[in-house]
N, C-alpha and C positions, 0 to 999 in steps of 0.2 A: 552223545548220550549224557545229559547230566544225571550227574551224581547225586545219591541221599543220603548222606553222611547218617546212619542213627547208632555207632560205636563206638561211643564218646567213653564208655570205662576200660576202650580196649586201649585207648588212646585220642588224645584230645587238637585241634588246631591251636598252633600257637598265638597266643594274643599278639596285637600287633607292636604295641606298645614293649611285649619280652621281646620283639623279635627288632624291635629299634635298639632296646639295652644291647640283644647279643651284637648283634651287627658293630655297634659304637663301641665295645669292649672288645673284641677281637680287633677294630682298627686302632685303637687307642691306648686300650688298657693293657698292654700285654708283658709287663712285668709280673716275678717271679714275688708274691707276697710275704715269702721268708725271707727277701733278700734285704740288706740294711740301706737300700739307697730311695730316692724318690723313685724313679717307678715302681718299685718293690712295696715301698708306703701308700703309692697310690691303690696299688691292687690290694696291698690290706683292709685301705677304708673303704672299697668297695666291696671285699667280702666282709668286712663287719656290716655296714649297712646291710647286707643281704641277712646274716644272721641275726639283726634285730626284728627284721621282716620274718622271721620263720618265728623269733620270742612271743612275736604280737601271735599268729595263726594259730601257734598249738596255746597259746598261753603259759607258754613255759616261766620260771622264775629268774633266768641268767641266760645270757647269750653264753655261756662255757655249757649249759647243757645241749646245745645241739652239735652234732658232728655229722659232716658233709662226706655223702658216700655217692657212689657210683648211680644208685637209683633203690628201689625196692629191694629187689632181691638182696643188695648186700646191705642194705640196711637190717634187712631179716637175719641174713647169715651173721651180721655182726652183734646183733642184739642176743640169739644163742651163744654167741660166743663168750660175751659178758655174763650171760646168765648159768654157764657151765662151765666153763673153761678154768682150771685151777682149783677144780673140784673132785673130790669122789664119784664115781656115779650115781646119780639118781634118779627121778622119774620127772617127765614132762606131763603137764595135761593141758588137751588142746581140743579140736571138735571135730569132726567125723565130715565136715564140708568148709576146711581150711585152705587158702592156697595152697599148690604147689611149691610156690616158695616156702615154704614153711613144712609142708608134709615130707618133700621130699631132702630136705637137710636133716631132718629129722631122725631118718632112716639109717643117714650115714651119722649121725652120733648114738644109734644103736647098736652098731659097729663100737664102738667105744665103751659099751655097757649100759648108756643113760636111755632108757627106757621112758617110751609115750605112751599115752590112752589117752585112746580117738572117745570124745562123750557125742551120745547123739545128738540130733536135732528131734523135732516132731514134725509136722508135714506142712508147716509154713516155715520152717527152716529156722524155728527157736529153739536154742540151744536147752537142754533138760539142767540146766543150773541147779538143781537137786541134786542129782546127782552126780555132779562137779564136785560139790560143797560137798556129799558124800565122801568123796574120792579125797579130799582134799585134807579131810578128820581120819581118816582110816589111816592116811599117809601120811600125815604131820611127822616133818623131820626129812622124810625122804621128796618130798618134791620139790625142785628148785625153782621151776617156773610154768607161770601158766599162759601160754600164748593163744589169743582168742582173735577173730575176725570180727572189725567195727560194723562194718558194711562189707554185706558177702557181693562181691565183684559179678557174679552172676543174677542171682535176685534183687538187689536189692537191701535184703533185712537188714533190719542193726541191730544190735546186741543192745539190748534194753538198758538204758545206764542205771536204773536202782539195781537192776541184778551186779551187773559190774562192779557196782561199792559193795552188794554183799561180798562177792567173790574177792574182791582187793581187800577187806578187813580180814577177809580168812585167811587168805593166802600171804598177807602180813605176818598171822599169827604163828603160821607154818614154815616161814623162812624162805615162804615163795617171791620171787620175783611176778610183776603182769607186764606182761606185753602184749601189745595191741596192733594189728596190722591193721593200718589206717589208713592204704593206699587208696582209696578209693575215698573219700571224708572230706577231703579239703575242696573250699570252692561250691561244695553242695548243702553241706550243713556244719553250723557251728562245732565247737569242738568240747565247747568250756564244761559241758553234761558229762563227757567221759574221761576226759585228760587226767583230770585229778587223781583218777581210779586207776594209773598207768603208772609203771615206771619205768618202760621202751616203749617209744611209738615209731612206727616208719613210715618215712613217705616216698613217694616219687616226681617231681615236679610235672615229669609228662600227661597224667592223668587230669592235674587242672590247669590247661594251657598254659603248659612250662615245658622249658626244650628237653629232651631225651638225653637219656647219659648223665643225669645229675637226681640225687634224692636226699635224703636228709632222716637222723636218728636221734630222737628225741634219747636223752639220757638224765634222767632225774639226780640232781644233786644230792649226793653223799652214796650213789651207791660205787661201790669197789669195785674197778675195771681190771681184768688181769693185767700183771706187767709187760706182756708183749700183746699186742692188738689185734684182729682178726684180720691186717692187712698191717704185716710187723715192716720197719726200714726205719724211714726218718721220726723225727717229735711232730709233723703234723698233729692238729686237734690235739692235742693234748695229750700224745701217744697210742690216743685210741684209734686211728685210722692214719698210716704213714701213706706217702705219696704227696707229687705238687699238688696242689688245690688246682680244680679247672674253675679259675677264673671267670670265663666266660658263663660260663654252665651255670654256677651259683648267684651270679649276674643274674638271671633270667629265672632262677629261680625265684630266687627274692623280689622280682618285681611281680612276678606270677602270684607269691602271696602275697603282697599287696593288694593286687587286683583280686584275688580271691575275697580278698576282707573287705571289697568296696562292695562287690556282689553283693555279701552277707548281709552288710550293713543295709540293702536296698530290697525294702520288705517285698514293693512292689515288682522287683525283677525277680526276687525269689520266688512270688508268687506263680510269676507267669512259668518261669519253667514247668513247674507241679501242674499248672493248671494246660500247657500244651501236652504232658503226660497222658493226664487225663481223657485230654481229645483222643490222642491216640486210642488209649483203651475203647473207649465210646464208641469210635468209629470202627474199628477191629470187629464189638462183638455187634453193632448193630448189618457188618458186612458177611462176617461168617457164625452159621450156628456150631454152638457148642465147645466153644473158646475155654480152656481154664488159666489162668491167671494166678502163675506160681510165687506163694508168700502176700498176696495181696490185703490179707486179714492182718498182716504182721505190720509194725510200722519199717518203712520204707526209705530209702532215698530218695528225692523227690523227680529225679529223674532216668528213674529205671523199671523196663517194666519186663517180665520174661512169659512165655503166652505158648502152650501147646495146643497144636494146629493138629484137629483131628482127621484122622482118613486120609495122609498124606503123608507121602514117603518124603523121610525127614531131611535124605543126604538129597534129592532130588528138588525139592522146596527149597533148602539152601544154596544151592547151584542156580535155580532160573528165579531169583531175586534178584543174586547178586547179577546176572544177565542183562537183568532189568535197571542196573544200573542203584537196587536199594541197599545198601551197607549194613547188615547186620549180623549179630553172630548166633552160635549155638553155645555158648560159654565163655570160659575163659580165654583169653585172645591164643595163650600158648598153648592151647588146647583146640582152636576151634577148625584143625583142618584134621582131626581124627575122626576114624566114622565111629567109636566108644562114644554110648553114650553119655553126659555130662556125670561126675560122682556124687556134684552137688545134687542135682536132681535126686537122682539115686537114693542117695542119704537121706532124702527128705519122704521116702518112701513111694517117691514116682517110675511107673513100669519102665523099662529102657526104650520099651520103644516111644511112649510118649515123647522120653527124655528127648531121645535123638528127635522129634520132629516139633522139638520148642524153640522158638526164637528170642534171644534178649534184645531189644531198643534200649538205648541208652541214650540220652539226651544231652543238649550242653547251653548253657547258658547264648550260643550263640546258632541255636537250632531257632528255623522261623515260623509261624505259624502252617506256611503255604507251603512249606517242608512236612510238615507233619499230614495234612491233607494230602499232600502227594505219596505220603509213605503207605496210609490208611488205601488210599486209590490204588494203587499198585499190589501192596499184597494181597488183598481183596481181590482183585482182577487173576493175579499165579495164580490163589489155592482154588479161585472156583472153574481157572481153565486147571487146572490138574487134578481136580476132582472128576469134572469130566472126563478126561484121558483114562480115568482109572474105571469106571463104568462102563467104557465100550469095549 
């Protein structure tokens, strides 16, 4: 049975070109980059070069503002750390259809005193930035950071970047820190619209064909890191992240954002990915009646599309795709073997059962056209043999 890879935000294949770096770095390069001898200098100017490659992607101003974490998640957890840590307690504001990573660290620093508010969305999953910026004046003084989602990993959406400068000059005014969960950004759409508006960004390399177990934490120069780090030991990055550098990892990172920024630079492969998107969709609602098409009013990443399947039991639909040999989820990846239905959805004011029987496709710059006719063919063929099943 071949495969139809279409959950490319769960997780991406490695380029081939990262996977010749790692390979050649793990044979070659395998000094300790603290260490004062040649191969210690080698591995340092290989993770410098990888950290100018991350300066070019996010458009940062210094290769001392990125530090090299484990992947998203601790890039997340580290980013709260800097933004509270050595502090009183105070209030966080974030959105109501946030990752996990982020919601649920969250939780345990209200354990600690420092208090969130979840703001809504509306039912294309735009954040109510009124009332943010409400939140924001009410609580001048008390709120130390506002962490927001670039691109919701489930829909699609992106947080509008004029709103974001509103929000970054307020939340300047207020002594807020912005943080930005960007894992899902790189590779699909430029950055230079939002970045500025940021002073944490995190990434994950796995999400734009980069290997697993390696991410990266945008840190804006001049802001005050606590003295011990979110991951305390050695002077690693600059004390903000102690442990050895993986070498390899960042290797393959850095060439991932390279190849990210040649993507970028290539209007006409940008195009196509949006434009095999679009087939999708086409073919979806010209196969099945009554398709709805979650956030499609909002603007989008260009390769993500999430679709509730009416009349059709949602954990059951999910089960004889994947049968079928077609890859795709119900949400977020660390989410997608629960039968609760999605929160994003939810938040966005969609029924649960809808929720549970919508699918995300997710695309990737090396999805092929006869990939996507075959994704369109297949689901089409389950929900109208399952539709049947549910008639007799």
């Amino acid at each position: 049975m071949n495969e139809l890879y279409f959950d490319n935000n769960a997780t991406t294949a490695l380029d081939e070109e990262v996977l010749a770096g790692l390979q050649a770095t793990l044979a070659e390069n395998y000094g300790n980059p603290s260490s004062p001898h040649p191969p210690g200098e080698r591995a340092l100017q290989a993770v410098d070069r990888a950290r100018a490659s991350l300066v070019r992607l996010i458009g940062a101003a210094s290769p001392s503002e990125i530090v090299f974490t484990s992947g998203g998640t601790e890039s997340i957890h580290t980013a709260l750390h800097i933004a509270l840590a050595d502090r009183m307690p105070g209030l966080v504001l974030t959105s109501s259809v946030e990752h996990a990573a982020v919601l649920r660290p969250l939780e345990s620093w209200g354990l600690r005193g420092t208090r969130s508010n979840r703001i809504g969305v509306d039912t294309e999953g735009l954040l109510d930035t009124d009332r943010l910026l409400e939140e924001l004046a009410r609580s001048s003084g008390r709120v130390q950071l506002v962490s927001l989602l670039l691109a919701n990993n489930e829909t699609g959406v992106l947080l509008p970047a004029n709103e974001l400068r509103e929000i970054a000059l307020a939340a300047r005014s207020a002594g807020a820190l912005v943080h930005l969960d960007a894992v899902q950004m790189p590779g699909k759409l430029s950055m230079e619209e939002w970045a500025p508006s940021a002073d944490l960004i995190s990434l994950s390399a796995h999400k734009f064909h980069g290997p697993k177990g390696i991410g990266a934490l945008f840190v804006r120069s001049g802001i005050t890191c606590p003295a011990s780090g979110f991951l305390s030991g050695g002077p690693q990055e600059e004390g903000r992240r102690a442990g050895t550098l993986n070498v390899p990892g960042i290797v393959g990172l850095g060439i991932a954002a390279e190849r990210a920024l040649e993507h970028l630079a290539d209007a006409p492969a940008r195009a196509r990915v949006m434009g095999l998107r679009d087939r999708l969709e086409e073919g979806l609602r010209e196969g099945i009646e009554g398709l709805e098409f979650h956030g499609a009013a909002a603007r989008r990443l260009p390769n993500t599309t999430n679709v509730a399947i009416p009349r059709i039991d949602g954990e059951l639909l999910h089960l004889s795709l994947a049968a079928e040999g077609l890859c795709v989820s119900g949400g977020a990846a660390c989410g997608s073997k629960s039968r609760k239905a999605s929160p994003v959805l939810v938040g966005m004011g969609i029924d649960e059962k809808k929720a549970r029987a919508s699918l995300r496709f997710s695309l990737s710059r090396q999805t092929l056209p006869e990939e996507v006719e075959a994704a369109i063919e297949t689901t089409c063929r389950v929900v109208h043999d399952l539709g049947a099943l549910s008639v007799r």
